[in-house]
Biotite code that builds the C-alpha atoms (Angstrom):
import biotite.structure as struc

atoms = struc.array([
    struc.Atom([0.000, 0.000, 0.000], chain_id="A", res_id=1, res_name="UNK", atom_name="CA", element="C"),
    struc.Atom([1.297, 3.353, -1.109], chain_id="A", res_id=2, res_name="UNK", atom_name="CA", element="C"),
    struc.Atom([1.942, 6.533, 1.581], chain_id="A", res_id=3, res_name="UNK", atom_name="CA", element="C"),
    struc.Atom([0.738, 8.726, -0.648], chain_id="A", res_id=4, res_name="UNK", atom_name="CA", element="C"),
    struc.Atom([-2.720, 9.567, 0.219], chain_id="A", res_id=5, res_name="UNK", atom_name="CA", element="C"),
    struc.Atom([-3.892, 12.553, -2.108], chain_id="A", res_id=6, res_name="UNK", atom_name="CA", element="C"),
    struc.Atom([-7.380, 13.534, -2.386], chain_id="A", res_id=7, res_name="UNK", atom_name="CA", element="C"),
    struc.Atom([-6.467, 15.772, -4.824], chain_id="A", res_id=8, res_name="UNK", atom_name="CA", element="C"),
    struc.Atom([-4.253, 15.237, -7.893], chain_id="A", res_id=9, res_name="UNK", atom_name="CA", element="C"),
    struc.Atom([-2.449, 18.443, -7.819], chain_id="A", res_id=10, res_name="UNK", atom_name="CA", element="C"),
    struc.Atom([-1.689, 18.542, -4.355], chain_id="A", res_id=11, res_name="UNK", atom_name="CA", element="C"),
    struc.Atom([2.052, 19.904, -3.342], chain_id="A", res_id=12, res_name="UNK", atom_name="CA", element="C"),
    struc.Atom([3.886, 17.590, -1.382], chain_id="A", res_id=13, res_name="UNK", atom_name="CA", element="C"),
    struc.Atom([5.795, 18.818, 2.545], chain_id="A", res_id=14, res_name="UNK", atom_name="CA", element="C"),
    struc.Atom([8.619, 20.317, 0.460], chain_id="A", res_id=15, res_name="UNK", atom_name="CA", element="C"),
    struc.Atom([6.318, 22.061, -2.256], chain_id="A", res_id=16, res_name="UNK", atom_name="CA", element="C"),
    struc.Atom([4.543, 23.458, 0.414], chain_id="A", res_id=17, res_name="UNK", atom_name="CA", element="C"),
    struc.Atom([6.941, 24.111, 2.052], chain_id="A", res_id=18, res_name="UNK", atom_name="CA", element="C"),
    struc.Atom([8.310, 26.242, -0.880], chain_id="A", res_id=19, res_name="UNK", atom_name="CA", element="C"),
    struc.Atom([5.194, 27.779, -1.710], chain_id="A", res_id=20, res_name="UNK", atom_name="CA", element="C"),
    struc.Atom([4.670, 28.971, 2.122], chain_id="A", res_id=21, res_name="UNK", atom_name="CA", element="C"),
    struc.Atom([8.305, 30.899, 1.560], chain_id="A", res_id=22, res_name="UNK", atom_name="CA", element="C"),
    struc.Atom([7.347, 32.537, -1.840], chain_id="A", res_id=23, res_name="UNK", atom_name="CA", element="C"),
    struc.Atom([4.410, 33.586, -0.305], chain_id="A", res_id=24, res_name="UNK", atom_name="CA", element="C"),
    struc.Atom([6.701, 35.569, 2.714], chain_id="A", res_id=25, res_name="UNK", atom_name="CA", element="C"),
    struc.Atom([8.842, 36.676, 0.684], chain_id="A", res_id=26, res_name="UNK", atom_name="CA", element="C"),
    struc.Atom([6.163, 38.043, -1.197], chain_id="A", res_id=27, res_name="UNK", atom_name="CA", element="C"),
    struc.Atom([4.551, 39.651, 1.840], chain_id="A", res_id=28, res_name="UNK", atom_name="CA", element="C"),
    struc.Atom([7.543, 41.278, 2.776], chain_id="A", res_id=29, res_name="UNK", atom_name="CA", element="C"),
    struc.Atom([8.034, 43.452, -0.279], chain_id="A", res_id=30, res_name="UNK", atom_name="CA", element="C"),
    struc.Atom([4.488, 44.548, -0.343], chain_id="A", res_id=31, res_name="UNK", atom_name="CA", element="C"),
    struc.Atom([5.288, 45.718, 3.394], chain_id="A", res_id=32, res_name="UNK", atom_name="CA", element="C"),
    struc.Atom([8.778, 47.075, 2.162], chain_id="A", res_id=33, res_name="UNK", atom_name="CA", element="C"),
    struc.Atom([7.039, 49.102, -0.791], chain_id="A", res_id=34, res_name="UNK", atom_name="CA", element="C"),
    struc.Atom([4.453, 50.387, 1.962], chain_id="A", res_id=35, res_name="UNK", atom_name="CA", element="C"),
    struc.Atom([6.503, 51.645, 4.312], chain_id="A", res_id=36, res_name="UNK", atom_name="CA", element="C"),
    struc.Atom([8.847, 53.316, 1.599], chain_id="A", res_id=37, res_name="UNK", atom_name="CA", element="C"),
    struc.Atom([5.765, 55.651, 0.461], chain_id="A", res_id=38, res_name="UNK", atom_name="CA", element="C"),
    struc.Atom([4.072, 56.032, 4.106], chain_id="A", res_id=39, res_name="UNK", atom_name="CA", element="C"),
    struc.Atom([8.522, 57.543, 4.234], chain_id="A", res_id=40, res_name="UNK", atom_name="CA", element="C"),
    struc.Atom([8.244, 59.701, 1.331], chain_id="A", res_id=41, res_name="UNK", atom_name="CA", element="C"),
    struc.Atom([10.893, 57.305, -0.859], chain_id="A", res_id=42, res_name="UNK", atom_name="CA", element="C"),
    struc.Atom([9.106, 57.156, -3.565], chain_id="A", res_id=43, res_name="UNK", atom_name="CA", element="C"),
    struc.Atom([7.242, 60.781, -3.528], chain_id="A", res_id=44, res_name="UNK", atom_name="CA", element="C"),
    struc.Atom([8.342, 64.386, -4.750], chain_id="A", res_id=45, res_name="UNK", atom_name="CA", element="C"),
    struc.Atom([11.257, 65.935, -3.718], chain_id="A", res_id=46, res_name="UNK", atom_name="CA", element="C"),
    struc.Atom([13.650, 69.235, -5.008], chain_id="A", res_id=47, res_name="UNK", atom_name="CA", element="C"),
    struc.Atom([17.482, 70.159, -5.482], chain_id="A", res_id=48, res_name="UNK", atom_name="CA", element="C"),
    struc.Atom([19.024, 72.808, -5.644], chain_id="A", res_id=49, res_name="UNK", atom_name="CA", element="C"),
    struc.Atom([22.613, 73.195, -7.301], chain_id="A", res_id=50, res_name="UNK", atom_name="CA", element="C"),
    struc.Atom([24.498, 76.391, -7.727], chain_id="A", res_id=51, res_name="UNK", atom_name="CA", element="C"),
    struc.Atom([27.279, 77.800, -9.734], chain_id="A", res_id=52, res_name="UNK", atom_name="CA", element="C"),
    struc.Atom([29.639, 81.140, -8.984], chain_id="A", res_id=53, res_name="UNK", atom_name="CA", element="C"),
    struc.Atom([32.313, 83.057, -10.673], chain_id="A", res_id=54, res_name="UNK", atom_name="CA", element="C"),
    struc.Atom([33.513, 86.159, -10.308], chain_id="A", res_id=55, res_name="UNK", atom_name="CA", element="C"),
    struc.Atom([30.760, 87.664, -7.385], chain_id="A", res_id=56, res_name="UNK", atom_name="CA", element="C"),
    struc.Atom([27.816, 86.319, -9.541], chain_id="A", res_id=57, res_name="UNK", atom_name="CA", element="C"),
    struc.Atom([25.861, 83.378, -7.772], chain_id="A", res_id=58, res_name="UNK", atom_name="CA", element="C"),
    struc.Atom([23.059, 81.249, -9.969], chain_id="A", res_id=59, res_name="UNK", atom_name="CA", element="C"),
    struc.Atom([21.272, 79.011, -7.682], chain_id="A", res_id=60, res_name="UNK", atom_name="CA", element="C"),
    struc.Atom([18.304, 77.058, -9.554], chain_id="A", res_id=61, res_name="UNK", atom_name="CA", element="C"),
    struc.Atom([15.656, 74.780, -6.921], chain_id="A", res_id=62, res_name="UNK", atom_name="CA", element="C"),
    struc.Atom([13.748, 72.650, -9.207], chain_id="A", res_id=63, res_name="UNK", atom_name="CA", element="C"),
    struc.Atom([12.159, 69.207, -8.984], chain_id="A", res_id=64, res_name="UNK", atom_name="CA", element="C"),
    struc.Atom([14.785, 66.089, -8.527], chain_id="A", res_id=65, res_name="UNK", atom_name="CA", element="C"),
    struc.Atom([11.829, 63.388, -8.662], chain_id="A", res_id=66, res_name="UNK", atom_name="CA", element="C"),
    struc.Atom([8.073, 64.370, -9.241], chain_id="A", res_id=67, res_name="UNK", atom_name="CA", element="C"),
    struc.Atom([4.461, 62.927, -10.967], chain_id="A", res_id=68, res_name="UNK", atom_name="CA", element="C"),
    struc.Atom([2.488, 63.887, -13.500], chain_id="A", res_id=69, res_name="UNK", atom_name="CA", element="C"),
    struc.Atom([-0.452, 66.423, -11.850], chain_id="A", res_id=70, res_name="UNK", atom_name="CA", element="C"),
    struc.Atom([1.954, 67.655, -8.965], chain_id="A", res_id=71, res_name="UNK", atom_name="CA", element="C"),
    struc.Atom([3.215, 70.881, -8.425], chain_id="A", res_id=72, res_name="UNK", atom_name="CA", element="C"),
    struc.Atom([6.392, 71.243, -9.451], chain_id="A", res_id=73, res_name="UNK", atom_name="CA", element="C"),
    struc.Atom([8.079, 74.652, -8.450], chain_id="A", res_id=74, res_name="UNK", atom_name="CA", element="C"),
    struc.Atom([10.893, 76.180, -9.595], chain_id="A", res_id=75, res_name="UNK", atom_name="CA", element="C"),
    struc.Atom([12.978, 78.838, -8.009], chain_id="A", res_id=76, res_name="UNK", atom_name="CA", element="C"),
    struc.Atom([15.711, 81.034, -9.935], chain_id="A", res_id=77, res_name="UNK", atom_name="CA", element="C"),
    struc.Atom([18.288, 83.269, -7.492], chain_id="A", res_id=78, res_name="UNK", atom_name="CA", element="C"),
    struc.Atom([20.110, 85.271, -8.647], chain_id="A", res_id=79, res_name="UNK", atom_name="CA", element="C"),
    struc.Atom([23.072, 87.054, -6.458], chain_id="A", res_id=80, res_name="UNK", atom_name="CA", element="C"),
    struc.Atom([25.411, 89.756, -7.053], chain_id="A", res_id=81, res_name="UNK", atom_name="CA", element="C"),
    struc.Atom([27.881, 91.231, -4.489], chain_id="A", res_id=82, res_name="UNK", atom_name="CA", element="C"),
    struc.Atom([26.983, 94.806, -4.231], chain_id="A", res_id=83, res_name="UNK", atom_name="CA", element="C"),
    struc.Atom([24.162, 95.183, -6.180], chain_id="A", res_id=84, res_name="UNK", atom_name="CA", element="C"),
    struc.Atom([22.906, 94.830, -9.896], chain_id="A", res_id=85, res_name="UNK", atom_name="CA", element="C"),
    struc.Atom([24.842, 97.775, -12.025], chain_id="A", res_id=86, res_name="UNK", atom_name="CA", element="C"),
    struc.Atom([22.991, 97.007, -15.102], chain_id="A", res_id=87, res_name="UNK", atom_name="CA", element="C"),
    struc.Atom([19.253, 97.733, -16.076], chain_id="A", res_id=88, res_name="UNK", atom_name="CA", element="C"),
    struc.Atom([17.943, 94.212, -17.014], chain_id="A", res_id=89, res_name="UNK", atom_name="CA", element="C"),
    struc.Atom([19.004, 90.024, -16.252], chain_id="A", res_id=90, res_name="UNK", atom_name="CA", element="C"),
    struc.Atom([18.582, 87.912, -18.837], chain_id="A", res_id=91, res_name="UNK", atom_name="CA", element="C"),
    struc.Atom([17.570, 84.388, -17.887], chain_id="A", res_id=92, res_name="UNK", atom_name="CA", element="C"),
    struc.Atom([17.582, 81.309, -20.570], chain_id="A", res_id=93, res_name="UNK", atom_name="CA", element="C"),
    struc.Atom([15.845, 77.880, -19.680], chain_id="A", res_id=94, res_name="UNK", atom_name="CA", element="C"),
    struc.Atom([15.745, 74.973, -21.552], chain_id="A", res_id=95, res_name="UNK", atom_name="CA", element="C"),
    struc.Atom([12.663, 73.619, -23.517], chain_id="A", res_id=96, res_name="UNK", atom_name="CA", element="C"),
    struc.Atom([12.606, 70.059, -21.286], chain_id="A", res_id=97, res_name="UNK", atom_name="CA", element="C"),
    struc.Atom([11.057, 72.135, -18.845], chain_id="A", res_id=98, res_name="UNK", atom_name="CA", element="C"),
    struc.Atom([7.921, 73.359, -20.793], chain_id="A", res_id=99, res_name="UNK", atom_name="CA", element="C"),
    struc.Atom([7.786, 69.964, -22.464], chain_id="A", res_id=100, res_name="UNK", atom_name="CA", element="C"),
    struc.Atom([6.422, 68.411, -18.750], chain_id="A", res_id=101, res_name="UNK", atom_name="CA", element="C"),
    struc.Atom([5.120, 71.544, -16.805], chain_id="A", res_id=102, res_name="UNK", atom_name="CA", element="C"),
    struc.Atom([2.604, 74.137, -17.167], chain_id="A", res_id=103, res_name="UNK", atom_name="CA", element="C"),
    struc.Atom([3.503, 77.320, -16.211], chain_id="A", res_id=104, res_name="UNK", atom_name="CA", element="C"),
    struc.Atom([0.748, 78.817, -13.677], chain_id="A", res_id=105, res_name="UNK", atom_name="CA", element="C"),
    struc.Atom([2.380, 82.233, -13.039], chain_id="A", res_id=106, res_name="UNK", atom_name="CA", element="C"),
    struc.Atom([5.893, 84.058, -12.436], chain_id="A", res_id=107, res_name="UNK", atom_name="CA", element="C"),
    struc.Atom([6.789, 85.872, -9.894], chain_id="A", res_id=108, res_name="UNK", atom_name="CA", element="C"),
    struc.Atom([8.041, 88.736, -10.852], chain_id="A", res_id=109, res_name="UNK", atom_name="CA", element="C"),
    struc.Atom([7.051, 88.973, -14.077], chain_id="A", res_id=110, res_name="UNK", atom_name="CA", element="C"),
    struc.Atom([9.358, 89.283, -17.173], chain_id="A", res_id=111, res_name="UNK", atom_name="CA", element="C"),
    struc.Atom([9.888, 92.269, -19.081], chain_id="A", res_id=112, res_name="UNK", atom_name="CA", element="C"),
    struc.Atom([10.892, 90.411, -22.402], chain_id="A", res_id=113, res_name="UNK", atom_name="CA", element="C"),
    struc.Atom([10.667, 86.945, -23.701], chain_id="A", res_id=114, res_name="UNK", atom_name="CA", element="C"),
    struc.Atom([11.869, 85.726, -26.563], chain_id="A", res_id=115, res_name="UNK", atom_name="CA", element="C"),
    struc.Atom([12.796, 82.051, -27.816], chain_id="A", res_id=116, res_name="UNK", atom_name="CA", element="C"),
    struc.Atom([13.813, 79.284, -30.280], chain_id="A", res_id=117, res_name="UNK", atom_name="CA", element="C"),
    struc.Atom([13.485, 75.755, -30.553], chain_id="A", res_id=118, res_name="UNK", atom_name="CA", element="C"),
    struc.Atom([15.689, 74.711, -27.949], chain_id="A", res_id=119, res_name="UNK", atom_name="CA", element="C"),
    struc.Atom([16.044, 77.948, -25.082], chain_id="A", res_id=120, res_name="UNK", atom_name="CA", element="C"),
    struc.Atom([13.541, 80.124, -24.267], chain_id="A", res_id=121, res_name="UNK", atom_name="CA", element="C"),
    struc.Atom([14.874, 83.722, -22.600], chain_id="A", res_id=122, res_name="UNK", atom_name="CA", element="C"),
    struc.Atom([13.344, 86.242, -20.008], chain_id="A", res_id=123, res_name="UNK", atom_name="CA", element="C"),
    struc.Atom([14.368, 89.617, -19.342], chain_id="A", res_id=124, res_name="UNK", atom_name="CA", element="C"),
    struc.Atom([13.792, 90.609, -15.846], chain_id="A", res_id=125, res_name="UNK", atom_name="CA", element="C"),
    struc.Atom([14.619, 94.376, -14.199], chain_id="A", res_id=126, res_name="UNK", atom_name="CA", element="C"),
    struc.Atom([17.051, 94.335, -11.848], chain_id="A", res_id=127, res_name="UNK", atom_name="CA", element="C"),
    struc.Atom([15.974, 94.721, -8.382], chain_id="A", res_id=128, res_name="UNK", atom_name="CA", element="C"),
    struc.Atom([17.462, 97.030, -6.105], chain_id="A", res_id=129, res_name="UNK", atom_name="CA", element="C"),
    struc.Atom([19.168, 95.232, -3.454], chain_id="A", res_id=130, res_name="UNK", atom_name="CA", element="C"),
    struc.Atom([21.711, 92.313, -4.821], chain_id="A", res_id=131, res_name="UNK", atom_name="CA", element="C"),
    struc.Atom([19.549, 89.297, -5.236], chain_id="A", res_id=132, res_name="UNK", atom_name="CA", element="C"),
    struc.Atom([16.922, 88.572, -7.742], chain_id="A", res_id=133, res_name="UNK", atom_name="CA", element="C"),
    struc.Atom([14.626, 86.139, -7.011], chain_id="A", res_id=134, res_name="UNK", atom_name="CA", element="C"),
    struc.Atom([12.209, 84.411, -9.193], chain_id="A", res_id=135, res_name="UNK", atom_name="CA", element="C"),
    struc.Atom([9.717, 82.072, -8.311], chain_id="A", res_id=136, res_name="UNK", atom_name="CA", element="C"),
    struc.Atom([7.776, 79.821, -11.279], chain_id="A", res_id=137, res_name="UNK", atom_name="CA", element="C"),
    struc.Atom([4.743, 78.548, -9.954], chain_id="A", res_id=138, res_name="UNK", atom_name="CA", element="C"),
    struc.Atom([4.308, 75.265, -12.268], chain_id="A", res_id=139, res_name="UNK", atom_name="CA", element="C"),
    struc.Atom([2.562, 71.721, -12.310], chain_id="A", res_id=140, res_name="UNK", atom_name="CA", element="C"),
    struc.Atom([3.840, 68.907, -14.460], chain_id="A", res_id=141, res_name="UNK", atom_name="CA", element="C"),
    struc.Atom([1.617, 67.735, -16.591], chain_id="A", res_id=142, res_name="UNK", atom_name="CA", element="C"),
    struc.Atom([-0.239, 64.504, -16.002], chain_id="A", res_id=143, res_name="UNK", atom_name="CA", element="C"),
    struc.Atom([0.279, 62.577, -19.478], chain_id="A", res_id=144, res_name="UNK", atom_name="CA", element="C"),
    struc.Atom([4.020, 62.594, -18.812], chain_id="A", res_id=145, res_name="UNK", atom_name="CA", element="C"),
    struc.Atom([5.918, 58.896, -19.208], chain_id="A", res_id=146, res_name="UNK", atom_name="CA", element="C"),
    struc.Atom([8.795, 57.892, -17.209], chain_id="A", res_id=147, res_name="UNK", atom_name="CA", element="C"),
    struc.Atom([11.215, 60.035, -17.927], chain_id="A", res_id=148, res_name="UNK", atom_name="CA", element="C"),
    struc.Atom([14.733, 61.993, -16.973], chain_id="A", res_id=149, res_name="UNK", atom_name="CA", element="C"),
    struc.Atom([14.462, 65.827, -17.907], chain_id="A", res_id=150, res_name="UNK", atom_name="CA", element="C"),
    struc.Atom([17.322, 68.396, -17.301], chain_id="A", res_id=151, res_name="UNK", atom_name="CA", element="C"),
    struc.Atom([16.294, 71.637, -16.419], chain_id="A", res_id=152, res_name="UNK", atom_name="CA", element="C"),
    struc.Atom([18.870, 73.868, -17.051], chain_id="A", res_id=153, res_name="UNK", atom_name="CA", element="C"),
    struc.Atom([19.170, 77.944, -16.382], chain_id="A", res_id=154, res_name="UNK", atom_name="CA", element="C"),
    struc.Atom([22.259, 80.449, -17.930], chain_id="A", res_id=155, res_name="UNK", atom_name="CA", element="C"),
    struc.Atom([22.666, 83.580, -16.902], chain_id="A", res_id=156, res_name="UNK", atom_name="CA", element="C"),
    struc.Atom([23.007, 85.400, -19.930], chain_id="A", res_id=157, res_name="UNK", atom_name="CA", element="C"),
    struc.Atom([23.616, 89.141, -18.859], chain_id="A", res_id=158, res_name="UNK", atom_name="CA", element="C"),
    struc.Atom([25.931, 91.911, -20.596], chain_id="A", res_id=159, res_name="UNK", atom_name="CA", element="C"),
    struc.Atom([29.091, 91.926, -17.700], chain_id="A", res_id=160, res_name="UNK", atom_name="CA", element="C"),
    struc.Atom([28.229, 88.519, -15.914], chain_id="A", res_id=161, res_name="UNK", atom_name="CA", element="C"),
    struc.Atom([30.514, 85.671, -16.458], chain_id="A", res_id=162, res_name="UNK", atom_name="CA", element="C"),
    struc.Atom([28.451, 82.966, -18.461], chain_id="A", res_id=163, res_name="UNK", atom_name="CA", element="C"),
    struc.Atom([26.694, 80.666, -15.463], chain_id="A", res_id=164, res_name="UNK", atom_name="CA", element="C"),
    struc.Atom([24.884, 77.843, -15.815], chain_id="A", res_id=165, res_name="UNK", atom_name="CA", element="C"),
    struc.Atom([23.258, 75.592, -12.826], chain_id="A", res_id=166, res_name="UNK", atom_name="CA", element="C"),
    struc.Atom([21.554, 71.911, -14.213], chain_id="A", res_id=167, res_name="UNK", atom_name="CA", element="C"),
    struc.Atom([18.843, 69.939, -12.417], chain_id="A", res_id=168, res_name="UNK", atom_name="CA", element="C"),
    struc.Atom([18.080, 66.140, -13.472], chain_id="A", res_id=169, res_name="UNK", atom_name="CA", element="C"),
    struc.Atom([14.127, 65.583, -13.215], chain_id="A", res_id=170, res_name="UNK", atom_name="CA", element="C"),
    struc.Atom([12.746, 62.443, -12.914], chain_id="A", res_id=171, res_name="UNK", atom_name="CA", element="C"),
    struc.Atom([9.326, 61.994, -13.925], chain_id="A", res_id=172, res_name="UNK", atom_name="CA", element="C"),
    struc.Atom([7.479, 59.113, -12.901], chain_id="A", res_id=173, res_name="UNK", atom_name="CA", element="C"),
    struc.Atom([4.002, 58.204, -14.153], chain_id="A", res_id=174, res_name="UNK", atom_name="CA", element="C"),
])
């Protein structure tokens, strides 16, 4: 007489089960893993900043490092002279990548001039009167974006400033 007693033809044997029980853990364990990573923030939106300096002119650009589509996505330009701005206007040029995933809402302040071509687009901005000029882009990326790096880059593209660029990687997941 045989010691295998099945009631059921597909039945797993003790180390099958055994096997499947483990899988089945394992399993378990990265769904709590992936859990606790978003209840942490891992896998939602965060910013960077990077800056770049020569010659007393400072660039700092904040921008998104890792975003989704339908977030808000904001972008802060700085721009910093020692002693003050001597000339009348800044001229600012940012990459297309940018407008290819976000919507522009507003700027704060406002250009004074735009102008553009297929891969930059530039803004004019009058100089402020102490010796930082900060702008503020309040944007959202848009929510048919796929999975995607962007750079976001900004030049400083004044008459008397040395030529300053500062470069942030987006990530943009779906």
């Amino acid at each position: 007489m045989s010691d295998d007693i099945r009631t059921l033809g597909r039945a797993l044997d003790g180390r099958g089960a055994r096997r499947a029980r483990n899988l089945r853990r394992i399993g378990l364990v990265v769904m709590v893993g992936l859990v606790v990573a978003s209840l942490l923030g891992v896998f939602g939106p965060s910013q960077q900043a990077t800056t770049s300096a020569a010659d007393g002119w400072e660039l700092t650009l904040t921008a998104p490092s890792r975003t989704r589509g339908g977030l808000p996505a904001p972008v802060t330009i700085a721009v910093h002279r020692a002693g003050g701005f001597t000339m009348k206007t800044i001229t600012i040029r940012l990459n297309r990548a940018l407008f290819d995933v976000a919507d522009f809402q507003t700027w704060y302040p406002n250009p004074s001039k735009e102008t553009g071509d297929p891969q930059w687009v530039e803004y004019e901005f009058d100089s402020p009167d102490d010796d930082t000029l900060l702008i503020r882009l309040d944007s959202r990326i848009q929510p048919n974006q796929v999975p995607a790096v962007r750079p976001v880059t900004v030049w400083l593209r004044t008459d008397g400033a040395p030529p300053l660029s500062a470069t942030v990687d987006a990530l943009v997941l779906p």
